[in-house]
N, CA, C and O atoms as a Tinker XYZ file with bonds, in Angstrom:
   452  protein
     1  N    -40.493000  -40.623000   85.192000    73     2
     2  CA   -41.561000  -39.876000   85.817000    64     1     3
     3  C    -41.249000  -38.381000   85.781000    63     2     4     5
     4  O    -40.127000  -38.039000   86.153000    81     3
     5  N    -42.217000  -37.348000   85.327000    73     3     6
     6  CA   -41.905000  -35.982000   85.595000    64     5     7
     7  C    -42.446000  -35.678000   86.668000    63     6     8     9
     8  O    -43.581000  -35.860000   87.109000    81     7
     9  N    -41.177000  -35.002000   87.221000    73     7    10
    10  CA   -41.401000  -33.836000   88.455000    64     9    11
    11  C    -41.874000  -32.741000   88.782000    63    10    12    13
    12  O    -42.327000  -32.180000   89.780000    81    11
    13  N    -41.511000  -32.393000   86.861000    73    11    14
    14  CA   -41.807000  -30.683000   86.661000    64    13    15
    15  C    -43.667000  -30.636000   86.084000    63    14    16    17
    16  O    -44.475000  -31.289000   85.424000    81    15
    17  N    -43.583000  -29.746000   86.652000    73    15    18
    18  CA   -45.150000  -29.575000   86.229000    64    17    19
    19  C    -46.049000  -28.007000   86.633000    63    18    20    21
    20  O    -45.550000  -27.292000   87.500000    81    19
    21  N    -47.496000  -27.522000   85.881000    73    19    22
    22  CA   -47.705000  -26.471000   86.175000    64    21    23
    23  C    -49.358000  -26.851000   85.810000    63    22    24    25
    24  O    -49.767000  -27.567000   84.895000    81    23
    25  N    -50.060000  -26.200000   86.733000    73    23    26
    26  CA   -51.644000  -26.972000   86.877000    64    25    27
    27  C    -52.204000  -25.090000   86.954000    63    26    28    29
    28  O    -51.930000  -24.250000   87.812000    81    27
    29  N    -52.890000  -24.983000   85.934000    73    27    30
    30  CA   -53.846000  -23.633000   86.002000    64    29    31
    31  C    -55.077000  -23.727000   85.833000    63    30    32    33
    32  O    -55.653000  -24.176000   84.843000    81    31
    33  N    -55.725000  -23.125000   87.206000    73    31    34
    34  CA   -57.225000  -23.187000   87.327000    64    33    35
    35  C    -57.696000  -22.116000   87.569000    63    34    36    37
    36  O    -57.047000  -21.327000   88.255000    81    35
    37  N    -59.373000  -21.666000   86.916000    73    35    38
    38  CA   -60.031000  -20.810000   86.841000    64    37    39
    39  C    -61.017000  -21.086000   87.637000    63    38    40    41
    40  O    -61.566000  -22.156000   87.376000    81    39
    41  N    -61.701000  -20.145000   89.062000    73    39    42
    42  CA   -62.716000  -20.672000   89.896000    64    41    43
    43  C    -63.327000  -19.170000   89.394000    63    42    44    45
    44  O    -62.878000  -18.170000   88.836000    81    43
    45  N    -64.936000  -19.738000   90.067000    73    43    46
    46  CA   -65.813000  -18.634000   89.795000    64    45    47
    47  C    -66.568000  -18.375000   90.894000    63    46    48    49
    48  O    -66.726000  -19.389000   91.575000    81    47
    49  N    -67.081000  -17.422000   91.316000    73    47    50
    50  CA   -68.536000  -16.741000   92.512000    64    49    51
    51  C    -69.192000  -16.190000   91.915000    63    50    52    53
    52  O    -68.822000  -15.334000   91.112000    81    51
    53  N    -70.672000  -16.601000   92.183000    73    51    54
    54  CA   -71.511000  -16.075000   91.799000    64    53    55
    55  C    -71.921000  -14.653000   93.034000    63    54    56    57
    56  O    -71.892000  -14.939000   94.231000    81    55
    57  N    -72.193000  -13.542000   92.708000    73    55    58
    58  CA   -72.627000  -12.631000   93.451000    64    57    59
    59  C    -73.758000  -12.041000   93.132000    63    58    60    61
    60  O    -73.635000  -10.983000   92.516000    81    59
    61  N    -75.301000  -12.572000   93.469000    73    59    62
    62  CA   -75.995000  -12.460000   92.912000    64    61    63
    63  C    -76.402000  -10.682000   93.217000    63    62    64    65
    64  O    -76.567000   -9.922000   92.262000    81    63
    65  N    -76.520000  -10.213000   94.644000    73    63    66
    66  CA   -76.464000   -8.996000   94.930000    64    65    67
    67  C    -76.152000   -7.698000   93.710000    63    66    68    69
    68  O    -76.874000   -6.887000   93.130000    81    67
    69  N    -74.859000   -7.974000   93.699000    73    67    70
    70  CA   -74.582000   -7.318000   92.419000    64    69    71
    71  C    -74.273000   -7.498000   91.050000    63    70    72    73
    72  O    -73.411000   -6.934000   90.375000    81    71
    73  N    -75.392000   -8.671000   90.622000    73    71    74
    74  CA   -75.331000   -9.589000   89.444000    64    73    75
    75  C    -73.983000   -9.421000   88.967000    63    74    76    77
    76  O    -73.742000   -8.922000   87.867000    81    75
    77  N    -73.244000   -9.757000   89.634000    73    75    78
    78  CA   -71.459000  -10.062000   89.001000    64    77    79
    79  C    -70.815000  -11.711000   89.003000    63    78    80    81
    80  O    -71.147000  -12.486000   89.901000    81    79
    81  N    -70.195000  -11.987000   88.279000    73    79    82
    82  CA   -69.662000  -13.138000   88.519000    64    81    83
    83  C    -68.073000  -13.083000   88.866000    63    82    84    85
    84  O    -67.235000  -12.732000   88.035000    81    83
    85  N    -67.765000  -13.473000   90.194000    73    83    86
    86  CA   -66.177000  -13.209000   90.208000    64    85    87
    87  C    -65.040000  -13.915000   89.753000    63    86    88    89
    88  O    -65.615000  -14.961000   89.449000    81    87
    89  N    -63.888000  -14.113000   89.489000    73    87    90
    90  CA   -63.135000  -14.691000   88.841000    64    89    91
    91  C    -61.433000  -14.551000   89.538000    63    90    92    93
    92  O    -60.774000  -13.537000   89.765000    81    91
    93  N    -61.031000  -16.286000   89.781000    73    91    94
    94  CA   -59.898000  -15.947000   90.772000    64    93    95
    95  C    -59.196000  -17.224000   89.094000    63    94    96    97
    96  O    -59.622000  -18.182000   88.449000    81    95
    97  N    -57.987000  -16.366000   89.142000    73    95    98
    98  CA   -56.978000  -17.747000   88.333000    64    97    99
    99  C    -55.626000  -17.957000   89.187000    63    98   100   101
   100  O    -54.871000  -17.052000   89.544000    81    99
   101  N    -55.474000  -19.328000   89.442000    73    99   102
   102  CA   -54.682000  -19.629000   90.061000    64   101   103
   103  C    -53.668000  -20.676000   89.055000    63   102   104   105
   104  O    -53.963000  -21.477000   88.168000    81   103
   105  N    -52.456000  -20.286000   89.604000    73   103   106
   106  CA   -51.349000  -21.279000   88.731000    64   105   107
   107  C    -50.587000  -21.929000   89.810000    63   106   108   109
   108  O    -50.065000  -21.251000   90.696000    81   107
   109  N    -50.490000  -23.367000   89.771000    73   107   110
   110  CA   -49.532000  -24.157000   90.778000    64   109   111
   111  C    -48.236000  -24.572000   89.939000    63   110   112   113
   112  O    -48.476000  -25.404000   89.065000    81   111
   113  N    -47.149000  -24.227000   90.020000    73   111   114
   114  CA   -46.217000  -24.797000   89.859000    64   113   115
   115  C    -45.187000  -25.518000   90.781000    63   114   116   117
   116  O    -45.010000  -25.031000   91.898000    81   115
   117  N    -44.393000  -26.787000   90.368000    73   115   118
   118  CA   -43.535000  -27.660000   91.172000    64   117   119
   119  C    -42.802000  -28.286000   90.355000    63   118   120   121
   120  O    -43.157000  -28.545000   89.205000    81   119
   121  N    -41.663000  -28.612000   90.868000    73   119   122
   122  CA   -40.485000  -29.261000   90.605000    64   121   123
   123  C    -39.769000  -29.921000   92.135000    63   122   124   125
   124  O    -40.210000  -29.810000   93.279000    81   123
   125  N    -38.742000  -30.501000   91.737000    73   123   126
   126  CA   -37.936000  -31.364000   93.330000    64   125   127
   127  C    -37.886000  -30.641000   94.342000    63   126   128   129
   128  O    -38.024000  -30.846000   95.548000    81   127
   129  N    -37.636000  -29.608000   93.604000    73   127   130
   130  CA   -37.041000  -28.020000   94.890000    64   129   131
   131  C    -38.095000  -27.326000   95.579000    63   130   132   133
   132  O    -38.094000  -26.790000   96.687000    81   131
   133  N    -38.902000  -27.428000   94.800000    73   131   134
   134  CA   -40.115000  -26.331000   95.141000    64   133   135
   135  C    -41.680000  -26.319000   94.496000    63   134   136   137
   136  O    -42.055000  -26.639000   93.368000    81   135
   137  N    -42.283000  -25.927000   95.416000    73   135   138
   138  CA   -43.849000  -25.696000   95.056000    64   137   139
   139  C    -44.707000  -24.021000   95.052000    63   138   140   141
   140  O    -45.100000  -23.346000   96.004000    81   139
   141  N    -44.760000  -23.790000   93.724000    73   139   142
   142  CA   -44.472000  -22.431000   93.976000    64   141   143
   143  C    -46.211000  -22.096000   93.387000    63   142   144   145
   144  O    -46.622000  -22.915000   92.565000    81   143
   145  N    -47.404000  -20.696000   93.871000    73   143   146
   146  CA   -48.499000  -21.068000   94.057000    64   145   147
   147  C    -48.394000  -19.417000   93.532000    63   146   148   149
   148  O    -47.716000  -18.503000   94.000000    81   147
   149  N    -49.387000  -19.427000   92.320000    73   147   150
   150  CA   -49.604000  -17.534000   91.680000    64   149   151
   151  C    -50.586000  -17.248000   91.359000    63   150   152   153
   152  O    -51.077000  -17.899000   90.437000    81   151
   153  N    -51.307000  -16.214000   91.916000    73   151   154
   154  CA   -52.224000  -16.094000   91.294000    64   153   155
   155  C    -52.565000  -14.777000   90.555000    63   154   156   157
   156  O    -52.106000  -13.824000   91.185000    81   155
   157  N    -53.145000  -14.447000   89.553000    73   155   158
   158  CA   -53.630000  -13.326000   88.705000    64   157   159
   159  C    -54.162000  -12.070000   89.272000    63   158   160   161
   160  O    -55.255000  -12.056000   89.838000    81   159
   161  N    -53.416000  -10.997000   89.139000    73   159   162
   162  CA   -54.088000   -9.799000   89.354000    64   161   163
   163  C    -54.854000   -9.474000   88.475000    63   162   164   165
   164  O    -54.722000   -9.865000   87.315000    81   163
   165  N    -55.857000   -8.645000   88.901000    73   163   166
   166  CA   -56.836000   -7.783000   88.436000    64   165   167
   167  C    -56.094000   -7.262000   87.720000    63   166   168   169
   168  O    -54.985000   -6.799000   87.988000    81   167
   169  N    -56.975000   -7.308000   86.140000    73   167   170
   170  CA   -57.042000   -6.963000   84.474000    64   169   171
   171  C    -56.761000   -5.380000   84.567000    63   170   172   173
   172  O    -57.584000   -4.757000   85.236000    81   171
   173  N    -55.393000   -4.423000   83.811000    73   171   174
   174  CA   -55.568000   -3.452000   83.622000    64   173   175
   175  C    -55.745000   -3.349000   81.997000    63   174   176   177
   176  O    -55.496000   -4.175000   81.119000    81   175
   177  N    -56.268000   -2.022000   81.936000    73   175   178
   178  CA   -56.548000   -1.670000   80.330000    64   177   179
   179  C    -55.459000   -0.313000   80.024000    63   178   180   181
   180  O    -55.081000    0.578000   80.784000    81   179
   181  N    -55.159000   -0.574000   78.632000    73   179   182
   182  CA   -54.340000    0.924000   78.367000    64   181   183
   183  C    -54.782000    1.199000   77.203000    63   182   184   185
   184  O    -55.015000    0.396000   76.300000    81   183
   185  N    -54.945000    2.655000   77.190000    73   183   186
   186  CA   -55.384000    3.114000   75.785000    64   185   187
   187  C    -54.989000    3.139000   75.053000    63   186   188   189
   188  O    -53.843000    3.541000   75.257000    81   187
   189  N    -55.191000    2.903000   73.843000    73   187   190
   190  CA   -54.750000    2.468000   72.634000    64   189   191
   191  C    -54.136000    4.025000   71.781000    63   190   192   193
   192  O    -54.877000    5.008000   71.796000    81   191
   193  N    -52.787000    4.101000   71.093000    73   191   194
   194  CA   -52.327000    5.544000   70.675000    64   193   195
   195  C    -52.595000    5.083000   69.261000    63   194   196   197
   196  O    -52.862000    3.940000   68.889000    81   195
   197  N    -52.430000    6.573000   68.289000    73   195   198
   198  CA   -52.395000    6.070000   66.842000    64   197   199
   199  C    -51.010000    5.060000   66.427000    63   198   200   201
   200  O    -50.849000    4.438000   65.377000    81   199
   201  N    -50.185000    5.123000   67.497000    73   199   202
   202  CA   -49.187000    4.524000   67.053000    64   201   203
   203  C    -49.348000    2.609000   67.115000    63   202   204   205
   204  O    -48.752000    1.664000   66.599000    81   203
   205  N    -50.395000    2.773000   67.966000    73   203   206
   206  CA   -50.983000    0.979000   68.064000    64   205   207
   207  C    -51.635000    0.731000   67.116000    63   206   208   209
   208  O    -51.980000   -0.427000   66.881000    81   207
   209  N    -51.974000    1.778000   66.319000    73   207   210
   210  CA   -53.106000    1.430000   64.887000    64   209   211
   211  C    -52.533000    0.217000   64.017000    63   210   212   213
   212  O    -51.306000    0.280000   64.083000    81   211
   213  N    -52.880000   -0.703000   63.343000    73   211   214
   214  CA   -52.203000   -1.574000   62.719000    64   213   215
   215  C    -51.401000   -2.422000   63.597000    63   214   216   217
   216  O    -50.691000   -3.261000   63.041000    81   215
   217  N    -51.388000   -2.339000   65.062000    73   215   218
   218  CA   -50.461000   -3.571000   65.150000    64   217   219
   219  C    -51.542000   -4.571000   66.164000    63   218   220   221
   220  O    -52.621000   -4.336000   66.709000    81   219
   221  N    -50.600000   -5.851000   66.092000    73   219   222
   222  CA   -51.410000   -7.022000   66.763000    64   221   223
   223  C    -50.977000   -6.593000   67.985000    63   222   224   225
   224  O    -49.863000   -6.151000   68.265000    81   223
   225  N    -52.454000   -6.837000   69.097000    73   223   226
   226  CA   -52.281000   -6.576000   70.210000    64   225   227
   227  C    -52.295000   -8.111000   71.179000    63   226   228   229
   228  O    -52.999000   -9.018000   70.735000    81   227
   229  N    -51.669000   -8.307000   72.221000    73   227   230
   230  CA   -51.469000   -9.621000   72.634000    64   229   231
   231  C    -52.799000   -9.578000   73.471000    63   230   232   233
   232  O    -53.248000   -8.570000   74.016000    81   231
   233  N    -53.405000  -10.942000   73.485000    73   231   234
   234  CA   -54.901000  -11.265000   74.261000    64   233   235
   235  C    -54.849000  -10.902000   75.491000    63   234   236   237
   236  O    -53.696000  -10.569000   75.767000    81   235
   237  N    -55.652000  -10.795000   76.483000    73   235   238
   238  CA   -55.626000  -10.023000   78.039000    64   237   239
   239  C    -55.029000  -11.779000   78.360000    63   238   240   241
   240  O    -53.941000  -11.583000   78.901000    81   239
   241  N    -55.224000  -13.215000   78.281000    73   239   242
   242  CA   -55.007000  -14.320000   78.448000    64   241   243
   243  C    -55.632000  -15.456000   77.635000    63   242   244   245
   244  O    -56.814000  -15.385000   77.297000    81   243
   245  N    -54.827000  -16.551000   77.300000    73   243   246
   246  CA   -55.484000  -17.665000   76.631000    64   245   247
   247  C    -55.290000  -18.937000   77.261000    63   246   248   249
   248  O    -54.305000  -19.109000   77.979000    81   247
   249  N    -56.236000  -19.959000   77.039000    73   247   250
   250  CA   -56.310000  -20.958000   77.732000    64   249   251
   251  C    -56.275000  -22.159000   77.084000    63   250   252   253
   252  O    -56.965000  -22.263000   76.070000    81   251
   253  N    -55.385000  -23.424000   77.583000    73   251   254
   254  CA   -55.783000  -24.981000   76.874000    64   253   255
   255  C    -57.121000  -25.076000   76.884000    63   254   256   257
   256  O    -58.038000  -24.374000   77.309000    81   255
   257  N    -56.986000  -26.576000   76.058000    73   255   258
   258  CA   -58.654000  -27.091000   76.075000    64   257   259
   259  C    -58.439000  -26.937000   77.838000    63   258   260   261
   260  O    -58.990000  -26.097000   78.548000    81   259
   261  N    -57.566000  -27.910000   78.237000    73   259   262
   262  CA   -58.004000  -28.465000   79.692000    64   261   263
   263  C    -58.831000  -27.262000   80.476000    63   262   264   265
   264  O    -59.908000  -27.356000   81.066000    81   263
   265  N    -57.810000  -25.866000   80.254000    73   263   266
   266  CA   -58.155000  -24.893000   81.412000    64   265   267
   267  C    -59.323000  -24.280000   80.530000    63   266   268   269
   268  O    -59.546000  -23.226000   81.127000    81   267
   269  N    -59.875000  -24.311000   79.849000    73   267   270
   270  CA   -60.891000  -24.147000   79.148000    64   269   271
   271  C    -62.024000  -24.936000   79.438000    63   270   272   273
   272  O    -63.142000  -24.560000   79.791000    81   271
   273  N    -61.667000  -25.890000   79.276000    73   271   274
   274  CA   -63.079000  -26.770000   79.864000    64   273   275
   275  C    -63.141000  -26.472000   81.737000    63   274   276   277
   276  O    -64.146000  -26.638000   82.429000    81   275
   277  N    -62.344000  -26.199000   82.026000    73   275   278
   278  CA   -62.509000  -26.241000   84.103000    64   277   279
   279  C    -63.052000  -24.694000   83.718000    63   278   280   281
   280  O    -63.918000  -24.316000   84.506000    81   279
   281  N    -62.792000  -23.946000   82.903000    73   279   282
   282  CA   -63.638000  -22.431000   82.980000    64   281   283
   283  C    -64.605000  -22.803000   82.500000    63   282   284   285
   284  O    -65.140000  -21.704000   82.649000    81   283
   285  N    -65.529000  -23.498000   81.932000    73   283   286
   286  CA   -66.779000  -23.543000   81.493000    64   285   287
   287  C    -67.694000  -24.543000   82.580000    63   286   288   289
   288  O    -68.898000  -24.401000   82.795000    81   287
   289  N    -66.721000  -25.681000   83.258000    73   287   290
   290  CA   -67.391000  -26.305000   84.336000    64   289   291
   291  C    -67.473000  -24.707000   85.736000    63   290   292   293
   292  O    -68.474000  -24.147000   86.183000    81   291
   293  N    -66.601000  -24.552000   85.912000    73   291   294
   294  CA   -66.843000  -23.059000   86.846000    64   293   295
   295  C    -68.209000  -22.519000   86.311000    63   294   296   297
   296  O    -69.234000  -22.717000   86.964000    81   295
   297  N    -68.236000  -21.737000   84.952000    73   295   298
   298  CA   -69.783000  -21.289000   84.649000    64   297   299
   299  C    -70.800000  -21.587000   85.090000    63   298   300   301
   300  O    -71.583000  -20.793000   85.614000    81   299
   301  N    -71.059000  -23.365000   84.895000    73   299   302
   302  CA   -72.093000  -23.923000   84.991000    64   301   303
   303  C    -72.092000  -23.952000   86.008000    63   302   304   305
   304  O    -73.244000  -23.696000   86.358000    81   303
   305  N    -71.369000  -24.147000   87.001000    73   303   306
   306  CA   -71.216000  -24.735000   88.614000    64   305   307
   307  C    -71.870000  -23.723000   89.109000    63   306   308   309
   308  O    -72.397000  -23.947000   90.198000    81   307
   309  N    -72.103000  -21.989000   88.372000    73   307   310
   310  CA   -72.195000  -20.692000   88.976000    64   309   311
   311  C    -73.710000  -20.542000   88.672000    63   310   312   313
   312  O    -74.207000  -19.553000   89.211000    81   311
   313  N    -74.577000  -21.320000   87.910000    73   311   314
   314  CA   -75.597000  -21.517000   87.081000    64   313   315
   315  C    -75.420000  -21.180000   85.980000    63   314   316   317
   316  O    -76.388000  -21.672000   85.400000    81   315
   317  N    -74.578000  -20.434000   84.930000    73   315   318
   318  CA   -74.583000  -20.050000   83.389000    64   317   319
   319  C    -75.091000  -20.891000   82.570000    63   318   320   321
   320  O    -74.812000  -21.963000   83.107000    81   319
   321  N    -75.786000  -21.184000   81.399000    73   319   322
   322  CA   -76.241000  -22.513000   80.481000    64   321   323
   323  C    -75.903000  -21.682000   79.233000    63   322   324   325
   324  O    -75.548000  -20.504000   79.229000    81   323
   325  N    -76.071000  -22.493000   78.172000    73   323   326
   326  CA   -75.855000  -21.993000   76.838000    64   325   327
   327  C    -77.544000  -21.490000   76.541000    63   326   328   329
   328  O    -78.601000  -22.069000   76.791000    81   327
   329  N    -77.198000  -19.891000   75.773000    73   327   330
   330  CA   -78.227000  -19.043000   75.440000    64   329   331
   331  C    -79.041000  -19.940000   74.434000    63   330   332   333
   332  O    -80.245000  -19.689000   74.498000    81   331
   333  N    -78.777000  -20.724000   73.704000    73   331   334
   334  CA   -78.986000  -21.331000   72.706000    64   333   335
   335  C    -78.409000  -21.781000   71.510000    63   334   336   337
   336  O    -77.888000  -20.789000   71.000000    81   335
   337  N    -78.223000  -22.807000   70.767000    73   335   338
   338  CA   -77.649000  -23.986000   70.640000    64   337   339
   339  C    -78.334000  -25.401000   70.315000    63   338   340   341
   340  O    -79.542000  -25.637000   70.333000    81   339
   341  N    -77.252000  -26.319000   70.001000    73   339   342
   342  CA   -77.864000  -27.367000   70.041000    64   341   343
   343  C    -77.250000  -28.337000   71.748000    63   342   344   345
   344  O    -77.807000  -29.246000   72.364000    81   343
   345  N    -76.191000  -27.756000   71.964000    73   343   346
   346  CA   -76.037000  -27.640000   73.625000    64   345   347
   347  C    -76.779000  -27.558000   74.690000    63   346   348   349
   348  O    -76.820000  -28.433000   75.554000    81   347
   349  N    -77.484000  -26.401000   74.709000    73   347   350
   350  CA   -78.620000  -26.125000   75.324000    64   349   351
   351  C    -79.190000  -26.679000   76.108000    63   350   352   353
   352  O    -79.849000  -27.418000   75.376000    81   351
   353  N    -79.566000  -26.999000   77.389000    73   351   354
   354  CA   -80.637000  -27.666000   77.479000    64   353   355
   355  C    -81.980000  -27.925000   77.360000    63   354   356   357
   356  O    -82.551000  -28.966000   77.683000    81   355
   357  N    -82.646000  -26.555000   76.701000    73   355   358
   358  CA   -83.871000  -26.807000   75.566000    64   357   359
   359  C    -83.616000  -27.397000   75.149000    63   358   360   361
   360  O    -83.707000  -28.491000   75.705000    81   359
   361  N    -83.074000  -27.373000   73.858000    73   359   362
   362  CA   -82.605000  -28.136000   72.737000    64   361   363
   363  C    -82.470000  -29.865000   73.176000    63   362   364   365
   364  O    -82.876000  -30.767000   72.444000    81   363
   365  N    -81.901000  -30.048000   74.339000    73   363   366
   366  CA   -81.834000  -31.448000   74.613000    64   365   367
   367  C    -83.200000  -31.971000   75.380000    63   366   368   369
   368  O    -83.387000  -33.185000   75.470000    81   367
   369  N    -84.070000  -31.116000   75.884000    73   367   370
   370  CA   -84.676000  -31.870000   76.289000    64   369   371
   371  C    -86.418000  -31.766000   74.839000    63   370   372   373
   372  O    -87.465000  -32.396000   74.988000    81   371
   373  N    -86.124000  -30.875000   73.747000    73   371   374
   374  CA   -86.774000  -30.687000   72.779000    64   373   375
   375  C    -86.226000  -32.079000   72.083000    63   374   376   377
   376  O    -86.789000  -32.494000   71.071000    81   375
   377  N    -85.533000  -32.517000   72.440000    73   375   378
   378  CA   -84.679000  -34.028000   71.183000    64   377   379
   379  C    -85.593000  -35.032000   72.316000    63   378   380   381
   380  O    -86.557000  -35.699000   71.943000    81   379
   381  N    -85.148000  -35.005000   73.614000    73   379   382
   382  CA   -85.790000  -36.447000   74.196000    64   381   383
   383  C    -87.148000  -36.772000   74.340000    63   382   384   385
   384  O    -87.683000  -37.878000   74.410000    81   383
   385  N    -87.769000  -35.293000   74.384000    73   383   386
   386  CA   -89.393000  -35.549000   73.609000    64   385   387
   387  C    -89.914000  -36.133000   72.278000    63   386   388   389
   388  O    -90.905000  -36.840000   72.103000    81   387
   389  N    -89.100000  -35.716000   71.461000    73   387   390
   390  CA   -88.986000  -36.646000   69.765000    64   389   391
   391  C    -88.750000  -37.468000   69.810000    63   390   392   393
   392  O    -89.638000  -38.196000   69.365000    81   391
   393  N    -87.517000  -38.224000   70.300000    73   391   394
   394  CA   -87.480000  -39.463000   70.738000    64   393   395
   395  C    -88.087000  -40.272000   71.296000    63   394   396   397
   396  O    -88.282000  -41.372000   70.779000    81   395
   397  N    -88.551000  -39.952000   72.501000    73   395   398
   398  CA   -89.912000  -40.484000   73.317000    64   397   399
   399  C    -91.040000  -40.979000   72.316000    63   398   400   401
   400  O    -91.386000  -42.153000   72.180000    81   399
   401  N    -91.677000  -39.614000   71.476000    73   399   402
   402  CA   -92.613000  -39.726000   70.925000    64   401   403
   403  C    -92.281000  -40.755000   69.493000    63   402   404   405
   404  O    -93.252000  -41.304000   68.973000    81   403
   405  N    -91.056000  -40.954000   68.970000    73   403   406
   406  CA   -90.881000  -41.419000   68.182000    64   405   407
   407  C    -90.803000  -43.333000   68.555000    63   406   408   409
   408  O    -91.366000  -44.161000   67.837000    81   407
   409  N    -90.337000  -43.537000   69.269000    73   407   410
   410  CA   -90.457000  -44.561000   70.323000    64   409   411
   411  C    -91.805000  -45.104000   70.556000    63   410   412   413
   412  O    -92.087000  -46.285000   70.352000    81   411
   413  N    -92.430000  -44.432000   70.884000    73   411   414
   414  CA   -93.684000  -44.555000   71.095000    64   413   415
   415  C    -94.622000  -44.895000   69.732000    63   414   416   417
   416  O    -95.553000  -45.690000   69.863000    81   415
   417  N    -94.420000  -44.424000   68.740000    73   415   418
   418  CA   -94.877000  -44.384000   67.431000    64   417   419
   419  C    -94.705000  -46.129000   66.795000    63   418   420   421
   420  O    -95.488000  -46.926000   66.280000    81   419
   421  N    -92.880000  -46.162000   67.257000    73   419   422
   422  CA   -92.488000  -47.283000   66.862000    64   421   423
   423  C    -92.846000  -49.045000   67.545000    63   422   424   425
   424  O    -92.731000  -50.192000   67.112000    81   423
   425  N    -93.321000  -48.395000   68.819000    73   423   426
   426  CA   -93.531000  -49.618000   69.414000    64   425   427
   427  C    -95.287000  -50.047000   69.054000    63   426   428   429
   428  O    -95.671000  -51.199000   68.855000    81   427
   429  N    -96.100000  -48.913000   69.039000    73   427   430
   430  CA   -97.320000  -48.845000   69.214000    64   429   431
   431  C    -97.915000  -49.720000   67.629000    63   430   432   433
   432  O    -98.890000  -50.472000   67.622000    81   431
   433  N    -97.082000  -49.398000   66.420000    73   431   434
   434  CA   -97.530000  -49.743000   65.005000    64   433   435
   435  C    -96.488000  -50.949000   64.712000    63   434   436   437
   436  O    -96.756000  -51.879000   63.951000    81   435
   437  N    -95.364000  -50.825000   65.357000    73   435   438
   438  CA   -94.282000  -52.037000   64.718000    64   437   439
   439  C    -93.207000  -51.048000   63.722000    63   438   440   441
   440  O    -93.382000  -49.849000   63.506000    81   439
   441  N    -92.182000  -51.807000   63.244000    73   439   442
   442  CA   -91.135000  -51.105000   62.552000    64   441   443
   443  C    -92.105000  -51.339000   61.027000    63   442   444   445
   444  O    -92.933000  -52.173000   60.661000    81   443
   445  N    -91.521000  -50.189000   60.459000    73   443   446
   446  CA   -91.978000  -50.676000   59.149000    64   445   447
   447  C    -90.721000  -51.795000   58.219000    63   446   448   449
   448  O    -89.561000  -52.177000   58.380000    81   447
   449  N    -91.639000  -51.936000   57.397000    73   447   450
   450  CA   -90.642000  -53.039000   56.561000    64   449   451
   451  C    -90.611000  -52.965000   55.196000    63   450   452
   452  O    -89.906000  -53.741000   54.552000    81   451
């Protein structure tokens, strides 16, 4: 059984007032000894010199699928949907009307043969 372990989650607020969405990341870590609980400061930026020209700059943060998918359930939870897509929920409810109607087509004449 492992003991050791580290669980990172992304929560979201919606603030509609000042159309912002807020963003807390939290990291739990534990082992036998200890349960230790971190969370993310607020993002600084630094300006970029000619001497950064050409080089790779490291991402502000990256995420597993896992913590990737709990940031996109946060979105939705906040209301966000996909702009468009086959995701969408246009798009899905533009398919269950075709279907419907196709259904309907099929029951009304018989399958062809």
């Amino acid at each position: 059984m492992n003991t050791h372990g580290r669980k990172f989650e992304v929560y979201a607020q919606r603030e509609s007032l000042w159309g912002k969405i807020r963003f807390w990341i939290k990291e739990t870590s534990w082992s036998p000894e200890r349960t230790q609980v971190s969370i993310a400061l607020p993002v600084t930026f630094r300006t970029l010199t000619i001497a950064d020209d050409n080089m790779e700059q490291p991402p502000a943060f990256s995420l597993g699928d896992e913590q990737a998918q709990q940031f996109m359930d946060e979105l939705w939870r906040t209301g966000f949907r996909p702009t468009e897509g086959s995701g969408s929920a246009g798009s899905l409810a533009a398919t269950e009307r075709h279907l419907a109607d196709m259904r309907a087509l099929v029951f009304k004449t018989g399958a062809p043969t």
